[in-house]
C-alpha positions as CSV (number, residue, x, y, z in Angstrom):
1,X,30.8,-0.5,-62.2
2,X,30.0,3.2,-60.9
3,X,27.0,3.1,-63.5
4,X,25.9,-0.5,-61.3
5,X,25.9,1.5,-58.0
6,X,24.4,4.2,-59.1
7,X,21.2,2.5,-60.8
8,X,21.4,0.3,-57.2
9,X,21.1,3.6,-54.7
10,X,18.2,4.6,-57.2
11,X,16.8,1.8,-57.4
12,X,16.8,1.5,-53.5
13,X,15.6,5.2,-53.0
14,X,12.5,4.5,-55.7
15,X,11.5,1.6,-53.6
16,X,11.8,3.2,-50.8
17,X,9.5,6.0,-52.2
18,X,7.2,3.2,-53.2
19,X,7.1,1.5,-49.8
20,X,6.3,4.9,-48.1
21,X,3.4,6.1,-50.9
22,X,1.6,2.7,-50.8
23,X,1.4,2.5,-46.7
24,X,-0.2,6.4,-46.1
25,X,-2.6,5.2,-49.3
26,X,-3.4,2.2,-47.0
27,X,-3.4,4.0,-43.8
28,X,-7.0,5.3,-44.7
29,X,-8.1,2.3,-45.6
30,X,-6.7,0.3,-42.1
31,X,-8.6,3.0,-40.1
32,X,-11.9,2.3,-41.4
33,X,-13.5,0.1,-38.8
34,X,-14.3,1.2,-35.5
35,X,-11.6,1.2,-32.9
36,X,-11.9,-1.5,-30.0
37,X,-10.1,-1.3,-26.9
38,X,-8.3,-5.0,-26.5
39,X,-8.5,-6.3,-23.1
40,X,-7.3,-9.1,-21.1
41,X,-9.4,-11.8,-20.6
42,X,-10.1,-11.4,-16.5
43,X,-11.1,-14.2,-14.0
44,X,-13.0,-12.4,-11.2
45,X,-13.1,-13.2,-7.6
46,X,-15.7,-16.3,-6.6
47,X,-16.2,-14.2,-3.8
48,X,-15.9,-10.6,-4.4
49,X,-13.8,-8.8,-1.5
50,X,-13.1,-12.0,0.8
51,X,-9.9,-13.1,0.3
52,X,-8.7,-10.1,-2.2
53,X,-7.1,-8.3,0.5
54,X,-5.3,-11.2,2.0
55,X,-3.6,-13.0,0.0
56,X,-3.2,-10.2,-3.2
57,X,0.8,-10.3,-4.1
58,X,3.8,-12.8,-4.6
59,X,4.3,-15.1,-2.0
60,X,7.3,-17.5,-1.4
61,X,6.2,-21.1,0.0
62,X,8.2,-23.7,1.9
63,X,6.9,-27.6,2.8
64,X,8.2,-31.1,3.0
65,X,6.1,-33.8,1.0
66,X,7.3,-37.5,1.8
67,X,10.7,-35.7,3.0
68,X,11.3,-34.1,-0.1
69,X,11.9,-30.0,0.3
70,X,9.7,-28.2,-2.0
71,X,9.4,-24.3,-2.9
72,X,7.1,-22.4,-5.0
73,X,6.1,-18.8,-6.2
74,X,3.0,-18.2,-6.1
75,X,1.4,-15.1,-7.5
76,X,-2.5,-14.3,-6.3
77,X,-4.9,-11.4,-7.7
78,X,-7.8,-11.6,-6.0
79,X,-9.3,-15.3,-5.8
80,X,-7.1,-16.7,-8.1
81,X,-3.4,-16.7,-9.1
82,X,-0.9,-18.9,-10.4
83,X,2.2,-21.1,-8.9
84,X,5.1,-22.3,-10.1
85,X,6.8,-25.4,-8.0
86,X,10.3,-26.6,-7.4
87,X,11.4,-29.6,-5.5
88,X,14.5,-31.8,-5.9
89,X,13.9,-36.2,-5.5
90,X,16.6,-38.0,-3.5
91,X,17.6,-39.4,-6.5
92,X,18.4,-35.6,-8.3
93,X,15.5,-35.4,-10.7
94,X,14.4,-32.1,-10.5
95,X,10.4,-31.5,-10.9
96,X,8.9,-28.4,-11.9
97,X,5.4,-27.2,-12.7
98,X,3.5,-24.5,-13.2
99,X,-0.1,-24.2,-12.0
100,X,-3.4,-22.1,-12.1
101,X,-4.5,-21.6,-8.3
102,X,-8.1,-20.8,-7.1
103,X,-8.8,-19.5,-3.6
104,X,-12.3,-20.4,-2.2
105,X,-13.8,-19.7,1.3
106,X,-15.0,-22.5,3.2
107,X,-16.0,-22.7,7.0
108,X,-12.6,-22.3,8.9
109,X,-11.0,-20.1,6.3
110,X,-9.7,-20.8,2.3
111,X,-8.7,-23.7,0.4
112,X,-6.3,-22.8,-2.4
113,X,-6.6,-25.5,-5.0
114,X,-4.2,-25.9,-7.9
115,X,-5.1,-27.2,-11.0
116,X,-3.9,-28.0,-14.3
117,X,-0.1,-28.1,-14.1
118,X,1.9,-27.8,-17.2
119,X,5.9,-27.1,-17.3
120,X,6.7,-23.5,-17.1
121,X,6.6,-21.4,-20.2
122,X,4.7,-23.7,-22.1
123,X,1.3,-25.3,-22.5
124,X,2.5,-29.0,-22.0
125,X,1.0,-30.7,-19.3
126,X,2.5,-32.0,-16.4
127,X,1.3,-35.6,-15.9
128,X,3.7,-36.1,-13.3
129,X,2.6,-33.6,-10.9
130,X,-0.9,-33.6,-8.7
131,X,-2.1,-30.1,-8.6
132,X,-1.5,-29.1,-5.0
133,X,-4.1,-27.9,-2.3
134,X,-3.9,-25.5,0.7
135,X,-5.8,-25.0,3.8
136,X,-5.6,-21.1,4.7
137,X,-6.7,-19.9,8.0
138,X,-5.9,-16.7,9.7
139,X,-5.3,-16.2,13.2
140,X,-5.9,-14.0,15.3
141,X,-3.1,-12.1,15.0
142,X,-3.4,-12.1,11.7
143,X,-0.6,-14.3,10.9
144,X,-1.9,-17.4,8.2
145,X,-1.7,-20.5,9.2
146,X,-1.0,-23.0,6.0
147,X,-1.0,-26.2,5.2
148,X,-0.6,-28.6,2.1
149,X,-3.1,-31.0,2.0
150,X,-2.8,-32.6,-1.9
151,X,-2.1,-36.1,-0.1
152,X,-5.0,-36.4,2.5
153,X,-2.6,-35.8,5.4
154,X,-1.7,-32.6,5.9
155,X,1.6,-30.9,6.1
156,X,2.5,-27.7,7.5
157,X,3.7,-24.7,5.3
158,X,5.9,-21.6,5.4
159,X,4.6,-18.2,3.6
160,X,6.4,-15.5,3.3
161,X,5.4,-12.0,1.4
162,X,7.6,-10.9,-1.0
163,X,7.9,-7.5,-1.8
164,X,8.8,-6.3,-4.8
């Protein structure tokens, strides 16, 4: 039995050595090409420098729709961000979705339109929920004033910062 073990630890230790000998031979070899930096695909502003400053962050938001309480993060980076929605039915059925949002000028301030809504953490659309759409104006006091308009009639909505 000793004679077992010790041909196993050798065994183990020449494999070892082989494992180590065979990747710095292909080291070389892997380094070959030309480095490239990897980068992130990026979606740049519509509108450079008009609505960057604004909105940029995490932002928590509050409406009614038909009665029903709704609340969603919604992240922005420059024109265009992305929003993740809760709301509750009256019959318990929870609905959530996750959409990408895209913040255009128009004449009395933005329009932050969602599109393509899938459920959270995966690709799967989300046939049962109709991307949402804000109008955004600032006031004078530089307060926003927001509202959801996915329905035609628009409803008014609470943003709040967040910061963290």
């Amino acid at each position: 039995m000793k004679n077992f073990k010790q041909i196993m630890q050798r065994l183990k230790r020449l494999s070892l050595t082989a494992l180590a000998t065979t990747s710095l031979a292909i080291i070389p070899v892997a380094t070959w090409n030309k480095s490239v930096m990897a980068e992130q695909p990026h979606n740049f502003s519509v509108v450079p420098g008009v609505a960057n400053n604004a909105l940029n962050g995490n932002w928590r938001l509050f409406w009614r729709f038909d009665g029903v309480p709704q609340n969603a993060w919604l992240h922005m980076n420059g024109n265009y961000g992305t929003m993740t929605v809760n709301a509750v039915l009256p019959n318990g059925r929870r609905i959530i979705a996750r959409e990408s949002m895209t913040l255009t000028p128009n004449g009395n301030g933005f329009i932050l339109s969602g599109s393509q809504p899938v459920y959270p953490g995966t690709w799967t659309p989300n046939y049962n929920y109709n991307p949402d759409s804000f109008q955004i104006q600032e006031n004078y006091n530089g307060s926003l004033n927001v509202q959801d308009c996915s329905s035609g009639a628009c409803v008014p909505v609470t943003m709040i910062h967040q910061y963290y």
